[in-house]
Backbone bond lengths (Angstrom), bond angles and torsions (degrees), N, CA, C in turn:
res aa  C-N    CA-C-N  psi(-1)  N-CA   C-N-CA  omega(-1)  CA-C   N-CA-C  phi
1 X - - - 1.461 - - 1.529 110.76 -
2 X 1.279 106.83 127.24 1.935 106.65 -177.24 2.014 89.34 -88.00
3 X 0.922 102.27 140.11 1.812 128.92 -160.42 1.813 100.89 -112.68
4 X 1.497 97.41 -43.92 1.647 117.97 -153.18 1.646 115.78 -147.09
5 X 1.417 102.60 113.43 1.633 89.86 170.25 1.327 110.20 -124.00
6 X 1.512 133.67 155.85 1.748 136.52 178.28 1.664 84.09 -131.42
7 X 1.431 93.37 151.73 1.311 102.28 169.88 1.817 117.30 164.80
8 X 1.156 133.48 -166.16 1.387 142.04 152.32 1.815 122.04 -84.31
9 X 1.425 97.79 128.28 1.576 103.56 177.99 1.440 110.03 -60.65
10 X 1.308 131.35 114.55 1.322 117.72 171.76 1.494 112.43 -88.01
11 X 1.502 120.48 -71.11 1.443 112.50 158.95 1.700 114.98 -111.60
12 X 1.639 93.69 -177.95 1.617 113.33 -172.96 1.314 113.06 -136.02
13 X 1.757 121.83 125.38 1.103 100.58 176.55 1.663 88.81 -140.41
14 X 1.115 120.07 -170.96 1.398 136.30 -158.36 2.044 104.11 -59.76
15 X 1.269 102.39 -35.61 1.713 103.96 167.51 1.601 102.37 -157.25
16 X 1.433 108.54 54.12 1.763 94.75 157.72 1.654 92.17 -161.31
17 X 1.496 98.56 153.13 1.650 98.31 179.17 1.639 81.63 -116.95
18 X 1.396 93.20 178.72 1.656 126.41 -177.48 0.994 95.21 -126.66
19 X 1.726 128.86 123.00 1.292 129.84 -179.70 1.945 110.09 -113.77
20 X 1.008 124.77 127.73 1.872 125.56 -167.45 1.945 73.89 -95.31
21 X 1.421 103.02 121.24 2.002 96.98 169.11 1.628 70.81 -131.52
22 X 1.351 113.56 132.78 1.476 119.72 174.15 1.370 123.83 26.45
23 X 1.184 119.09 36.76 1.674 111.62 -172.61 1.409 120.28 105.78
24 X 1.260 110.49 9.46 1.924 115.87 -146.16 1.626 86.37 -137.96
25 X 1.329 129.37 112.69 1.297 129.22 -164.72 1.790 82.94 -102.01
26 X 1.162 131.90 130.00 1.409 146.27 176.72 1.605 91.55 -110.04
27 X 1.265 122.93 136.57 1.442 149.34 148.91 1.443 130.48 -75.89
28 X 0.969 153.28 54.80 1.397 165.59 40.74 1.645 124.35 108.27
29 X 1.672 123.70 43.08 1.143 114.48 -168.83 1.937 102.83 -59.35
30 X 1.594 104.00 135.87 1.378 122.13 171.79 1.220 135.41 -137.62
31 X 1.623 144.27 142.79 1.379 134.42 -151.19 1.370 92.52 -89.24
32 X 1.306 101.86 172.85 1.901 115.09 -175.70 1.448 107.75 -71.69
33 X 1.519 112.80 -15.44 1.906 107.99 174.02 1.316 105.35 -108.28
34 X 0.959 112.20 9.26 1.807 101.60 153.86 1.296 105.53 -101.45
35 X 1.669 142.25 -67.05 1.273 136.90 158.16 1.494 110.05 -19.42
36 X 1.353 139.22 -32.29 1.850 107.05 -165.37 1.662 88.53 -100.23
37 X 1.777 133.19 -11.73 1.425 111.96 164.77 2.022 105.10 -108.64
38 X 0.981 114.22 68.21 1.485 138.45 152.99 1.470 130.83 -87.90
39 X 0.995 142.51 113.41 1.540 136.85 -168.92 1.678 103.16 -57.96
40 X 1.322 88.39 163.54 2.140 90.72 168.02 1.740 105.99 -55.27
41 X 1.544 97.17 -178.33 1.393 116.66 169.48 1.293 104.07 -56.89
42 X 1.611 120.06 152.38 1.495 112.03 170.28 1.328 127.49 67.11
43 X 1.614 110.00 11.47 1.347 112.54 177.73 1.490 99.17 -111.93
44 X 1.774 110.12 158.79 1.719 108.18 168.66 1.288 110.89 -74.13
45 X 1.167 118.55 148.30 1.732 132.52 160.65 1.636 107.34 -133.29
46 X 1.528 100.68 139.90 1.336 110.86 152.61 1.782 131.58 -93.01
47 X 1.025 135.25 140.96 0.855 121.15 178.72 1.836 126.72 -137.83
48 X 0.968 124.32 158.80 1.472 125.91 176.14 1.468 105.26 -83.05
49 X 1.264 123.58 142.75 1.450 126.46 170.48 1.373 124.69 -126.31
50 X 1.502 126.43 118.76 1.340 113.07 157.33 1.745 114.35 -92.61
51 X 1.304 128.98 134.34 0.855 136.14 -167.98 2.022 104.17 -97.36
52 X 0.814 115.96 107.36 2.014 115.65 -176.69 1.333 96.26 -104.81
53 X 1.648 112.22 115.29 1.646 117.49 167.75 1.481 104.11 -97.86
54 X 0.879 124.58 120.94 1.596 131.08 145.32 2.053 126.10 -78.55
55 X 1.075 104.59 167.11 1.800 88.84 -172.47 1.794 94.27 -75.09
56 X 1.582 127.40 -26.45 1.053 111.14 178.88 1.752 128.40 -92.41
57 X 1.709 102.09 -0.20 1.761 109.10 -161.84 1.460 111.52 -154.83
58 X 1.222 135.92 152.08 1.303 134.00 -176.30 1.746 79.08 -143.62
59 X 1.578 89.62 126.31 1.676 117.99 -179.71 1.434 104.86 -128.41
60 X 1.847 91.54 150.50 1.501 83.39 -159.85 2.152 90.67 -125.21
61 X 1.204 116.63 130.05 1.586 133.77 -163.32 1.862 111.34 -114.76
62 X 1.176 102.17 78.86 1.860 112.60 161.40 1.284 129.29 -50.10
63 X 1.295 124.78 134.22 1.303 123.13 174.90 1.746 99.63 -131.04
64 X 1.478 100.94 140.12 1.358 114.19 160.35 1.469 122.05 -56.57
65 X 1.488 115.73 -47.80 1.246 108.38 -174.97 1.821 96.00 -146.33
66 X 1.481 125.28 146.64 1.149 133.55 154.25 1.654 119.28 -0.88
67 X 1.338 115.58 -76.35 1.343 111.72 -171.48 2.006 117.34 -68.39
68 X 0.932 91.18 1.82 1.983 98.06 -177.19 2.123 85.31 -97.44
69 X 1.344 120.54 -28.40 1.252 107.39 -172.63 1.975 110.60 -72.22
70 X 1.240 84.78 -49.86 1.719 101.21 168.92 1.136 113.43 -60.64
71 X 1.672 146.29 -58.81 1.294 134.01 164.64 1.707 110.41 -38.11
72 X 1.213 138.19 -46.21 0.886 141.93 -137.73 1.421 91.38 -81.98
73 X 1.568 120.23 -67.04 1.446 124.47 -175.35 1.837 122.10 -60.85
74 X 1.636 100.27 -5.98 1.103 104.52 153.00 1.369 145.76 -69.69
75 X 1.477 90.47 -41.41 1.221 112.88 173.27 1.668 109.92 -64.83
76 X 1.256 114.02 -46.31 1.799 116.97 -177.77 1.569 95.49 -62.90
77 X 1.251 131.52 9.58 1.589 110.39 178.56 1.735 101.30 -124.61
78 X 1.820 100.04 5.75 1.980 97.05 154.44 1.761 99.91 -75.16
79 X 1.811 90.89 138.95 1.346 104.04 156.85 1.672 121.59 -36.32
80 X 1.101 151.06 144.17 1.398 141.14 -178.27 1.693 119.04 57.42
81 X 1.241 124.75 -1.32 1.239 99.13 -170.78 1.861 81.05 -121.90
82 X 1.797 104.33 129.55 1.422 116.73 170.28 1.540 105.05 -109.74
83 X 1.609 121.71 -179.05 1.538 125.14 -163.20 1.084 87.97 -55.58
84 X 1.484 152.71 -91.78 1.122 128.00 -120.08 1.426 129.30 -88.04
85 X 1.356 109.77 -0.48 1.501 128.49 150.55 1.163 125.85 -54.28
86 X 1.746 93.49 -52.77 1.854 103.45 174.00 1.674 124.34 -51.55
87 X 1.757 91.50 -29.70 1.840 99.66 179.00 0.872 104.26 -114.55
88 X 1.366 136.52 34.96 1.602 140.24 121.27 1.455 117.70 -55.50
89 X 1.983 100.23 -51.24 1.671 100.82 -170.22 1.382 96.56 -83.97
90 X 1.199 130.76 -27.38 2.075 115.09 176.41 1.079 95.44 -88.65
91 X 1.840 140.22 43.25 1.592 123.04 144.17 1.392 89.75 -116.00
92 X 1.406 136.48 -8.17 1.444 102.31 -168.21 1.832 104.96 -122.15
93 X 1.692 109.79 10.04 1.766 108.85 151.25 1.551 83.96 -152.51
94 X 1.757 68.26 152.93 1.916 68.16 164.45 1.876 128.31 -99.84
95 X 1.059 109.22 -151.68 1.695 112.86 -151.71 1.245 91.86 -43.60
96 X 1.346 88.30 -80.18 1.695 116.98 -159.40 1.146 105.23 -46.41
97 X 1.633 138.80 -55.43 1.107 133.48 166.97 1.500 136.00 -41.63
98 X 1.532 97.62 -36.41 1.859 105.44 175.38 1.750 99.69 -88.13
99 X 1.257 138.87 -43.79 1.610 111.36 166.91 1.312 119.72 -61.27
100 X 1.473 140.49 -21.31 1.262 138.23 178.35 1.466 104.40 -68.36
101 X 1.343 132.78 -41.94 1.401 164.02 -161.67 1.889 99.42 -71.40
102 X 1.413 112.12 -51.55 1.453 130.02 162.96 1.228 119.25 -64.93
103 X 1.515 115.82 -69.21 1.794 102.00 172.38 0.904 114.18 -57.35
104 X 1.183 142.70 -20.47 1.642 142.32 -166.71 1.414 117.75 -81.49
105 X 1.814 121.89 -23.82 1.173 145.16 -158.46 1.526 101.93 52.63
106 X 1.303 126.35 46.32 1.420 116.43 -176.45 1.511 112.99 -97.40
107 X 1.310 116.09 68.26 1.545 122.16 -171.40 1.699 115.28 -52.62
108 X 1.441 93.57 -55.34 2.069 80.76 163.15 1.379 130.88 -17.87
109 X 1.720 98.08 -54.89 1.153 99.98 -177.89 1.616 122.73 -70.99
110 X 1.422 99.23 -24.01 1.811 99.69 -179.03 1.380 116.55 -87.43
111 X 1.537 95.72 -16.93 1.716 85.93 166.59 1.298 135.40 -90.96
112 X 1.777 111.03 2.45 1.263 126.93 165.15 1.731 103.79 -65.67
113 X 0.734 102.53 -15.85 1.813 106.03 -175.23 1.685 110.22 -51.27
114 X 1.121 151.48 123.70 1.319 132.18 -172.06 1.837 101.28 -65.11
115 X 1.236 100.45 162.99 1.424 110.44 -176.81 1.761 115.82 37.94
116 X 1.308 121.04 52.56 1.284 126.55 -166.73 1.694 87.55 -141.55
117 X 1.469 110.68 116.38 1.921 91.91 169.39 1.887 100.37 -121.17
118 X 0.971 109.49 168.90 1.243 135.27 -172.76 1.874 94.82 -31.62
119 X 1.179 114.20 -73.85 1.860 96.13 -178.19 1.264 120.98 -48.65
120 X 1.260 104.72 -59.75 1.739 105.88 160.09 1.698 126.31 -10.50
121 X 1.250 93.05 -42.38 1.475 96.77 -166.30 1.342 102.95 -109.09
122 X 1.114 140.16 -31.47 1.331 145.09 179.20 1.967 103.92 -78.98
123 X 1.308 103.38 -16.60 1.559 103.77 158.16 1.331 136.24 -79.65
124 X 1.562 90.88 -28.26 2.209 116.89 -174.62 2.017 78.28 -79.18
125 X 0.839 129.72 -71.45 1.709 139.31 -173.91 1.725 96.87 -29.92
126 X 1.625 121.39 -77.50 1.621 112.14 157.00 0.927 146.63 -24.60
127 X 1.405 116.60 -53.05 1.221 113.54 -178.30 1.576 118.69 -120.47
128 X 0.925 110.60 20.71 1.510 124.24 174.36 1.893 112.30 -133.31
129 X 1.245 116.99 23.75 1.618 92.36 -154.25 2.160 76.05 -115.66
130 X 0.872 105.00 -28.85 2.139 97.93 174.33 1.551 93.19 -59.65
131 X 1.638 118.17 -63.04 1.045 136.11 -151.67 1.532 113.96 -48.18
132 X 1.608 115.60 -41.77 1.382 142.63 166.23 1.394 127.28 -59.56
133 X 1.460 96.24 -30.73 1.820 111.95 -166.42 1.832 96.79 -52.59
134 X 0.951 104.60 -75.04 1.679 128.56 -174.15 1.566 94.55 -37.35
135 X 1.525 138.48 -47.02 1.456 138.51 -178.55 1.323 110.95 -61.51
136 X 1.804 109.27 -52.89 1.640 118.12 -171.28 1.402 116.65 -48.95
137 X 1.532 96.68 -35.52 1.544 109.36 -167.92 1.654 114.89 -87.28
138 X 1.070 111.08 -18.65 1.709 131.15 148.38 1.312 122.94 -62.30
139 X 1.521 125.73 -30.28 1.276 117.77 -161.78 1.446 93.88 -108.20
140 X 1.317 122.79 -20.68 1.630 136.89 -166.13 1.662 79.19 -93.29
141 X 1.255 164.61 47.82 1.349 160.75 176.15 1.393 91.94 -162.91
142 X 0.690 148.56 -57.13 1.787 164.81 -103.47 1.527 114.77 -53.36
143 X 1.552 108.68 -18.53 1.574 106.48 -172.66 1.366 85.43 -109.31
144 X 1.646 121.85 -172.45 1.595 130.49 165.13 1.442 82.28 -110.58
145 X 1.429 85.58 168.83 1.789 111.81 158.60 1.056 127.37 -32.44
146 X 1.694 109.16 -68.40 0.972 116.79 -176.95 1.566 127.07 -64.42
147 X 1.233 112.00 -26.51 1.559 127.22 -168.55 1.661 111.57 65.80
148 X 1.612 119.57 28.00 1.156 91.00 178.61 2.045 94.00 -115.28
149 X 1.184 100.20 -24.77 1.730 88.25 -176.11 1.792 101.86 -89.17
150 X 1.592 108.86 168.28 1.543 120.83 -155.03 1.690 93.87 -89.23
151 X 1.704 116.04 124.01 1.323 110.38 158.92 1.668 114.32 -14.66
152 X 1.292 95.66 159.00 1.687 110.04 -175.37 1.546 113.96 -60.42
153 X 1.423 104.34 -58.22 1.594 110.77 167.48 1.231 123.29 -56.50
154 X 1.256 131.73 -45.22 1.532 131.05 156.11 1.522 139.75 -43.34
155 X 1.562 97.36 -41.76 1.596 123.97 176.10 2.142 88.14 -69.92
156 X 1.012 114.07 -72.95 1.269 118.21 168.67 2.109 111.22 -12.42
157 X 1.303 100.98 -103.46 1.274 121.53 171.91 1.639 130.87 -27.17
158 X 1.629 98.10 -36.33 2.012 108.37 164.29 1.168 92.49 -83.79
159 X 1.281 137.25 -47.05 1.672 127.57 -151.46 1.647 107.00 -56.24
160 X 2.024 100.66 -50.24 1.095 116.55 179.13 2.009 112.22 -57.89
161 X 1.445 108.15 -48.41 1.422 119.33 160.65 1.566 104.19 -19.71
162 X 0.856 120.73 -96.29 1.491 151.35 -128.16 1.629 90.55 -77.04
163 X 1.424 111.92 -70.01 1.385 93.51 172.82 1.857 127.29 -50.99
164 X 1.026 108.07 -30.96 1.424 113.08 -177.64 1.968 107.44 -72.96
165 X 1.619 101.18 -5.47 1.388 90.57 169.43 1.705 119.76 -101.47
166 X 1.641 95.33 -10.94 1.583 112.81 165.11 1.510 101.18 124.40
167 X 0.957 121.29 20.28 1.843 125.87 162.11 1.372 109.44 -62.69
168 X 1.152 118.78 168.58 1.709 125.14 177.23 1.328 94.52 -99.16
169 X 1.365 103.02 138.57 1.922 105.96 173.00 1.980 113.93 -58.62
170 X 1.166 105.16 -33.68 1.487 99.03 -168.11 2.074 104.12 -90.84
171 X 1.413 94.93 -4.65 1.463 96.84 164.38 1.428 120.18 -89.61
172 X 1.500 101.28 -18.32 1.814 97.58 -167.33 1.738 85.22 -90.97
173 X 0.761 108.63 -31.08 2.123 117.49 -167.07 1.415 90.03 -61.75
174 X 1.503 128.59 -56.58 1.460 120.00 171.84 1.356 123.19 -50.45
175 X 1.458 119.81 -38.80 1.444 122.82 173.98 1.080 105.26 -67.62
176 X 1.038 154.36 -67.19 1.665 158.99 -133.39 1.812 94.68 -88.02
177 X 1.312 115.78 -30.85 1.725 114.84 -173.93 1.537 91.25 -84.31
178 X 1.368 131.51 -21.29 1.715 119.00 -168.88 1.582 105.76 -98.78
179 X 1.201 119.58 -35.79 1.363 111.09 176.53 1.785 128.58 -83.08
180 X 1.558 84.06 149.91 1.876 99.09 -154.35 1.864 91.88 -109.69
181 X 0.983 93.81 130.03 1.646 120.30 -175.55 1.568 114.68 -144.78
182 X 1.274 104.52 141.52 1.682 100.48 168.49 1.612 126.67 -75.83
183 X 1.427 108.69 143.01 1.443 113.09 -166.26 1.589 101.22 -37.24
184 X 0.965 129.16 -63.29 1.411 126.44 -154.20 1.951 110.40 -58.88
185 X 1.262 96.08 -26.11 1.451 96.95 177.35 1.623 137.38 -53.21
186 X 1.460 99.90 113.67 1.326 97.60 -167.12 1.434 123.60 -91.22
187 X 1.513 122.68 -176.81 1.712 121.94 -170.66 1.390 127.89 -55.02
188 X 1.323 104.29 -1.31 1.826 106.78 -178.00 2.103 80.04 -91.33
189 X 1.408 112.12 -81.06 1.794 84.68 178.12 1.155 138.02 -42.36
190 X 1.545 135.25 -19.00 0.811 128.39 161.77 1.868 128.12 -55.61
191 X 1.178 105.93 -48.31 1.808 126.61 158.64 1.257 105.65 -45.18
192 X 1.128 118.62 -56.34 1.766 118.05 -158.23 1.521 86.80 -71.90
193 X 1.700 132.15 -62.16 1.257 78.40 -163.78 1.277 100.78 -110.83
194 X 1.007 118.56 58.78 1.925 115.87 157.40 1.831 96.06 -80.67
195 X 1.752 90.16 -53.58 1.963 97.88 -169.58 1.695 97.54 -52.46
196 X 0.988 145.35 -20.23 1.324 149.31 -151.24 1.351 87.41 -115.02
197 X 1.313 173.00 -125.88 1.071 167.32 -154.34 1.653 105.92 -10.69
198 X 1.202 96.21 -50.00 1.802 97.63 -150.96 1.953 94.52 -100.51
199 X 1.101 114.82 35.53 1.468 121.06 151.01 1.357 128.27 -75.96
């Protein structure tokens, strides 16, 4: 299962990137809020991957940041809703907004979602709204105090990064505890300069 890809944007289209990973152009289905914070053509990106095999296809699913990867595989475990449904509903709110939207039982809001109708959403509210609690309350925390170490999910997701590119875990754990970033900064800065430290 590919987990993680780094690489160069080759192309862009309305929900799929083209990823250059050593020569190996990867195809990249992605929601519309990960695509509008994507670098230009020809720039590196890291990315999170869920990998979906079917008996006829192995598809490959980007996330901008950690918590859109976890909503997402939540969502593939509502009755009726498969990947590309799921990145229908993370293109038309984003994360934080669609689990707040779930614990809240605020169906209005999920049925503003395009292609989302009233059961739909009163089903994501069922069977996702325990499942969410534990995230909301993570994402409603999401920075530290201090603002200098990486939210939990982020610290998570580079750690996993970095080793999966062949770093030592207790070397990348040192990098990620020394570098100073602003709270809001998400897992693509975090990478850039972990990879930039640990040269």
């Amino acid at each position: 299962m590919i987990a993680y890809l780094s690489g160069k944007i080759l192309q862009k289209t309305l929900n799929t990137l083209v990823i250059n990973v050593n020569g190996v152009g990867y195809e990249v289905f992605i929601s519309k809020v990960t695509l509008e914070k994507t670098p230009a053509l020809g720039e590196n990106i890291h990315l999170p991957i869920y990998t979906h095999v079917t008996e006829g296809s192995i598809s490959l699913f980007g996330f901008f940041n950690p918590s859109e990867k976890i909503v997402f595989k939540k969502l593939l475990g509502v009755s009726g809703i498969g990947p590309k449904t799921a990145l229908q509903i993370l293109s038309g709110i984003s994360t934080e907004n669609l689990v707040r939207a779930v614990v809240e039982e605020n169906v209005p809001k999920l049925t503003s979602i395009n292609g989302i109708g009233r059961k739909t959403a009163e089903r994501l509210v069922v069977e996702l709204k325990d499942k969410l609690k534990e995230l909301f309350d993570e994402l409603s925390l999401r920075e530290f105090s201090d603002g200098v170490k990486p939210p939990v999910l982020v610290y998570d997701e580079a750690l996993s990064a970095l080793v999966n590119l062949g770093y030592n875990k207790q070397e990348a754990e040192k990098v990620l505890g020394q570098i100073k970033l602003p709270k809001e900064a998400g897992l693509q800065e975090w990478l850039k300069h972990s990879l930039k430290a640990m040269r």
